[in-house]
N, C-alpha and C positions, 0 to 999 in steps of 0.2 A: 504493500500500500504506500505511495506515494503522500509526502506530508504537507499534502496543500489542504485547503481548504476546499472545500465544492458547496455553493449555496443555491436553495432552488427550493420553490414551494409551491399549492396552490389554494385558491380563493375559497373558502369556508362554502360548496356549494352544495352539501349534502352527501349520498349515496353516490356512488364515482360509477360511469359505464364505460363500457368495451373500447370505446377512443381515449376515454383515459388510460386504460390499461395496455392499450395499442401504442399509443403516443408516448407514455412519459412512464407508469409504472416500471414496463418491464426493463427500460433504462437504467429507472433508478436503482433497480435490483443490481445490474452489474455494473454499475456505476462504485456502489458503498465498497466495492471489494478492492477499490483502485487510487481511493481520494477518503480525505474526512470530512464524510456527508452530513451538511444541517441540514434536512426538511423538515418547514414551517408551515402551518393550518397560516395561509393570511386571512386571518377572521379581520383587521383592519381594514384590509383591501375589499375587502366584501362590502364595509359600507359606507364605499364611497357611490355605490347604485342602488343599495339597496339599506343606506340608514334607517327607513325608516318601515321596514322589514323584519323588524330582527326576534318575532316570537319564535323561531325554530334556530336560531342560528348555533344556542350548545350544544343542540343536538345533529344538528348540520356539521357542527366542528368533529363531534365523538365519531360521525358517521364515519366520515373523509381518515382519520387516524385509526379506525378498522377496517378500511379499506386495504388499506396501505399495509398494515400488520399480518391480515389477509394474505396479499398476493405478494409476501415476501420482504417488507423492510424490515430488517432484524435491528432492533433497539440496542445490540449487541454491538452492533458495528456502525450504524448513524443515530443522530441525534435529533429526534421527533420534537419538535416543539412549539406552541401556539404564539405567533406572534405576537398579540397582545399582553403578553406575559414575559417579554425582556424589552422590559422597559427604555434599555440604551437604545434601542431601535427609534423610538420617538425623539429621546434626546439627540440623537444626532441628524434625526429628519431634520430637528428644528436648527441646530447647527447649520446644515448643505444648506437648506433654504435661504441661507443668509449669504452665498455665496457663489448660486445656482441663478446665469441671469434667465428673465422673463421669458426672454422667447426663445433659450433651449428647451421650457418646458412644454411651451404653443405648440411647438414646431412636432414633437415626441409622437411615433405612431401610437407607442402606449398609450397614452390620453385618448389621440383622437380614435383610438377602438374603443377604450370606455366611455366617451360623448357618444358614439352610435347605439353604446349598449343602451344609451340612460333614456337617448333619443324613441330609441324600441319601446321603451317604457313607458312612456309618454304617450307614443302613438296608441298602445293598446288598451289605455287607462282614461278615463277624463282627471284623473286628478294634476290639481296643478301643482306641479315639481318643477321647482328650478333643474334649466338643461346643464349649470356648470357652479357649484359648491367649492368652496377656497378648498375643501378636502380631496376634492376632484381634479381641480388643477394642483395640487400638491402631488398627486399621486407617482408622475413618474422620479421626483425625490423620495421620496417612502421607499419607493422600490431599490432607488439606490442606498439607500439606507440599510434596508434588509441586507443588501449583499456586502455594503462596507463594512458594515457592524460584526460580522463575523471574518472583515479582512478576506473573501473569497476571492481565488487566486482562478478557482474555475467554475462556469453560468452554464450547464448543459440548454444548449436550444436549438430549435430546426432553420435554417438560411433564411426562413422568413422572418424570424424574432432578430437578426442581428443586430435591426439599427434598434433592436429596446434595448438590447445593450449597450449601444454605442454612449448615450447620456450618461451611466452609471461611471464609464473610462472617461467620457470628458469631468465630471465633475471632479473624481478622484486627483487626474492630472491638475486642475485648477488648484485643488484644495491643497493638496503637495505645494503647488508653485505658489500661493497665496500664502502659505503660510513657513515656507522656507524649510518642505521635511520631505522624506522619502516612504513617510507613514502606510500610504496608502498604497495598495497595487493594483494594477490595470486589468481586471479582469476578464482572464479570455475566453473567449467560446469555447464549447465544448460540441463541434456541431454534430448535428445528430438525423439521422433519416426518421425523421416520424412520418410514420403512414398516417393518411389521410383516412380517418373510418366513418361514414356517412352513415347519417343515418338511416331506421328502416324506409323513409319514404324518398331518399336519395339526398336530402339537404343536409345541408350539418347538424351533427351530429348534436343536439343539448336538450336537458334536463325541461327548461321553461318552452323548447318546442314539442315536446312529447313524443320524438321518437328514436328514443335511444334503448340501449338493453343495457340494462345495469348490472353489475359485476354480481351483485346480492341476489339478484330477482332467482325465485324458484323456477324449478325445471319448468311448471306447466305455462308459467307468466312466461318464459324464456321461447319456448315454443310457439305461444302464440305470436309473439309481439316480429319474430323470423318469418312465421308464414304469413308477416305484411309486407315480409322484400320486394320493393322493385324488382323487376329480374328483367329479361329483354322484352321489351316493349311490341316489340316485330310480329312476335307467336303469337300465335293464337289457336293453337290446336298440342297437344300432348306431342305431336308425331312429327311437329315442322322442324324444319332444321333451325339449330339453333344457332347465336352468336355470343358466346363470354365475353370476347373483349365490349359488347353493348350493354351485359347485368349489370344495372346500374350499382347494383347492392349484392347480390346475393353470392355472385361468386367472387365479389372482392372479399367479401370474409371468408369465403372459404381460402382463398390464399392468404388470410390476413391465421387461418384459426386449425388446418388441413394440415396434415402432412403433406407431403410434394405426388406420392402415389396418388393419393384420392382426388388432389386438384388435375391429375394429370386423366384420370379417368372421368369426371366428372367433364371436362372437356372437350375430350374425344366424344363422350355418349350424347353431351348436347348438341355437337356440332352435328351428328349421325342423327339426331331426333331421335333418339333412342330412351332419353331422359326427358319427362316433364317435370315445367318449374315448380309444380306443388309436392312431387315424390323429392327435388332435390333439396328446396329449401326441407323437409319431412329429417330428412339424413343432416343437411347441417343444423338444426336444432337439437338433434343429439351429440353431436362433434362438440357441438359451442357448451352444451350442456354437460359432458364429460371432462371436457375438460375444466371448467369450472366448479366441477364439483366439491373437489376437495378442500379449493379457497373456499368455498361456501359453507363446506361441515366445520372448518378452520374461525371465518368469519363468526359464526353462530355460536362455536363457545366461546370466542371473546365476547360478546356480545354480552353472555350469560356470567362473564367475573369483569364488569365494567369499571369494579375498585381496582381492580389489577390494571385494564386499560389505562387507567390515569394516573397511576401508580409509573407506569412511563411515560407517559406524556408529562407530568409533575418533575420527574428527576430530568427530563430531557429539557425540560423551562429550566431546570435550575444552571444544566451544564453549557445551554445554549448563554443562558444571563449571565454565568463566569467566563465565556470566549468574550462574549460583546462588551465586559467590564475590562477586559484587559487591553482593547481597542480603544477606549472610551478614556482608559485611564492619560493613553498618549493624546489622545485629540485636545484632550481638556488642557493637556501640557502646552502641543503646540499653538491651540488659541489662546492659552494664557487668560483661562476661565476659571 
């Protein structure tokens, strides 16, 4: 294991599905074996779109950290812990801010994907909500916060999130030249192939669009919610010839969830018409549900010693709030606060 740091978290959104698990879990997994991994529940970052939301949000939190415990973060080897609970992370938001000018934050795609999220919001809601909160436009400092605070040396992301990193290296480099130290480090990508897993109706894949499969969901829920795959558009008969590379959904998980034999038979027999799309999605909701199984029986007894649950997430606040005090301790020196 290499003695950098690695920081990466995500936003308090509840029960995590399949593109989480596609995208960013199984990363993390081989990630913790390589680098000293902090992941954080950002229950912070959560309510900068959804403040004023927040009757599920500890349970939202507990979800996301059995998720994770789940499909493999060993508490053994990274350091789980809820943002809102190392407090250096706000203290030194408040710090950058003071140092961070205006329109690197304008400019941040991070922002302006959360102004479209809040925007969504808005449109589907009559209430009136302000489209941009000082905590909203603060958010892409937070972010660099989270990752300064623990000094990360390395930001696992996929070529689309670079430039969210890019702000977090300009600031550090500022704040180093600002303040005459070599405090801080320039942290660098970790880049990553995240597959793209859509969800069952072909859109992206999320929670508030309602068509995702969730990592928890029981076999029969998991079943049903696959035999809503898009599949090729084209057929219309059990016997037509098919087309994979046109499934809009259904045979991307089966490469995203398949061994390489069954994706390679699964293509032959649709090209043949030999395979209809309601016997194949039939086969992948047992693949998807096998293999998930065990994170599931896994998942459910955490579930049932939830003191135990917190019992690491409490010691992993505590070991995260001792990295970010000894970060904290220099910054306070070289601002001479």
């Amino acid at each position: 294991m290499e003695n950098i740091n690695l920081v990466s978290g995500m936003r308090s959104t509840g029960k995590l599905h399949l593109g989480h698990y596609m995208g960013v879990i199984t990363n993390w997994v081989k990630l913790q074996d390589e680098y000293n991994c902090f992941y954080f529940v950002a229950d912070w970052h959560a309510l900068t779109t959804k403040y004023d939301k927040t009757e599920n949000l500890r349970q939202d939190k507990l979800d996301v950290v059995l998720d994770w415990l789940a499909c493999g973060i060993n508490p053994n080897k990274s350091t789980i812990y809820f943002q809102s609970k190392v407090l250096q992370i706000a203290e030194l938001h408040v710090l950058l801010s003071m140092v961070t000018p205006n329109n690197w934050v304008e400019r941040d795609p991070t922002l302006k994907d959360m102004v479209k999220i809040l925007k969504s919001k808005n449109e589907d809601t009559s209430e009136n909500v302000p489209q941009m909160s000082y905590g909203l436009l603060g958010y892409p400092v937070l972010m660099s916060a989270d990752i300064m605070v623990m000094n990360g040396g390395i930001v696992p992301v996929g070529v689309d999130q670079l430039a969210h990193l890019e702000i977090t290296r300009d600031i550090a480099r500022r704040f180093n030249n600002i303040y005459k130290t070599e405090l801080f480090n320039e942290p660098k990508p970790k880049l990553t192939q995240i597959p793209l897993l859509l969800g069952v109706d072909g859109q992206k894949m999320g929670k508030s669009f309602h068509n995702d499969v969730k990592i928890s969901d029981d076999e029969e829920t998991t079943s049903k919610k696959i035999m809503q795959c898009i599949t090729d558009r084209s057929r219309a008969r059990k016997d037509d010839l098919g087309h994979p590379d046109k499934c809009e959904v259904a045979f991307k998980y089966y490469q995203a969830f398949a061994d390489s034999e069954t994706v390679k038979q699964v293509e032959c027999e649709c090209k043949a018409g030999q395979r209809g799309c309601a016997d194949c999605k039939r086969q992948l909701g047992k693949i998807i549900n096998d293999k998930f199984a065990p994170i599931r029986t896994k998942r459910q007894e955490l579930a049932q010693d939830v003191d135990k649950v917190y019992d690491i997430i409490n010691e992993g606040n505590k070991k995260a709030a001792l990295e970010a005090e000894k970060t904290m301790k220099l910054v306070r020196d070289a601002v001479n606060i």
